[in-house]
C-alpha positions as a printed Julia matrix, in Angstrom:
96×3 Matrix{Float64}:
   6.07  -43.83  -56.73
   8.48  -46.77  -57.66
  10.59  -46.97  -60.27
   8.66  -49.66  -62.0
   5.19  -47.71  -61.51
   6.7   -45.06  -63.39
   7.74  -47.59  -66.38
   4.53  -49.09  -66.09
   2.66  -45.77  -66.64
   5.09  -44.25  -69.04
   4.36  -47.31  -71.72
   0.96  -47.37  -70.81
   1.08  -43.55  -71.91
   2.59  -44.57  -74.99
   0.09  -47.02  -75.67
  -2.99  -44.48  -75.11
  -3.91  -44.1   -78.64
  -4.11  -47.64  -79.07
  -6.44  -48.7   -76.15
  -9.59  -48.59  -76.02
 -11.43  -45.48  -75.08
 -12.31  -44.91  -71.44
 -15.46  -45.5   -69.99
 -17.76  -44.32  -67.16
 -18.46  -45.91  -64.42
 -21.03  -44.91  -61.98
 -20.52  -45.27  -57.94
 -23.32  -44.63  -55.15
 -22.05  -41.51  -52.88
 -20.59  -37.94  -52.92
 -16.75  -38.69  -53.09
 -14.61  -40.9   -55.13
 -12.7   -44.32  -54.24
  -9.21  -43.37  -52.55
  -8.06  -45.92  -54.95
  -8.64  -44.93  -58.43
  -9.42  -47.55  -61.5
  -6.76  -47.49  -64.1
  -8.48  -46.14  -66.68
 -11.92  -45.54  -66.14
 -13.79  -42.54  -65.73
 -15.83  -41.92  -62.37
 -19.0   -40.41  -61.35
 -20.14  -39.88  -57.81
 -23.36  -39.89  -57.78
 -25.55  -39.22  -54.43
 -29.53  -40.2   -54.97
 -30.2   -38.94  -58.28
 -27.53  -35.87  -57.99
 -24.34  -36.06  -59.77
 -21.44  -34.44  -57.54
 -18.02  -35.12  -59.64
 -15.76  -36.68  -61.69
 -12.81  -38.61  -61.36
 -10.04  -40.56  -63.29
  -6.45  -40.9   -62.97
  -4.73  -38.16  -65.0
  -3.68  -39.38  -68.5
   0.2   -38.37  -68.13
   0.97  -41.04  -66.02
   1.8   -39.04  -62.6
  -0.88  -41.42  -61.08
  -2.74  -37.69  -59.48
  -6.4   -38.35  -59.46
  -8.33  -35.18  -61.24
 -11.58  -34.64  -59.62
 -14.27  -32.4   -61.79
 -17.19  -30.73  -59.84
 -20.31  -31.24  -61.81
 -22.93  -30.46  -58.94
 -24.91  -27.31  -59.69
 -23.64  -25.62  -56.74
 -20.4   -25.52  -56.88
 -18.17  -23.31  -58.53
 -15.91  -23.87  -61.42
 -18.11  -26.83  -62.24
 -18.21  -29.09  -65.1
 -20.75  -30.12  -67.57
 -20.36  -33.63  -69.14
 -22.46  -35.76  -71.81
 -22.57  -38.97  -72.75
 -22.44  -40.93  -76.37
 -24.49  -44.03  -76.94
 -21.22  -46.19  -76.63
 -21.49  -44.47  -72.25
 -18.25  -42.51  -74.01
 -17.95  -39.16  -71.94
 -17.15  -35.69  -73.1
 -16.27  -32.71  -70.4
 -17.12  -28.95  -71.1
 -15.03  -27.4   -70.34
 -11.97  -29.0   -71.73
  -9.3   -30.21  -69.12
  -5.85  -28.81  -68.89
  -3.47  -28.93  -66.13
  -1.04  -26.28  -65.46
């Protein structure tokens, strides 16, 4: 990563609380895009099954987290969404 996509992510980091909140966006298929939105949330969705999650992680390393929500699979994530298509994840997301 550059030296000026570091910058770039490092304010944008700063500026988090300020932005407007993220929202989902849904894509046909069982994998993500190789190039991830900025700061939207993704779901892969195959037919009428939902497979995972996806967004850029929030510290600014650019790493894309991907979230298993399909029944099968194992940890998996449960998500819900507000009126306002504004997602919450159970469980929470840390990174170690």
């Amino acid at each position: 990563m550059s030296i000026f996509d570091r910058l770039f992510y490092y304010v944008l980091c700063k500026l988090e609380p300020w932005l407007t909140p993220r929202r989902l966006k849904i894509i046909n298929g069982d994998s993500l895009p190789t190039k991830m939105p900025l700061r939207s949330i993704i779901l892969a969705r195959d037919g009428d099954e939902d497979w995972c999650i996806g967004f850029r992680c929030p510290c600014g390393c650019c790493r894309t987290i991907e979230l298993l929500v399909i029944d099968e699979a194992s940890p998996r994530w449960d998500y819900s969404l507000d009126n306002n298509k504004l997602l919450t994840l159970h469980p929470s997301v840390w990174l170690k």
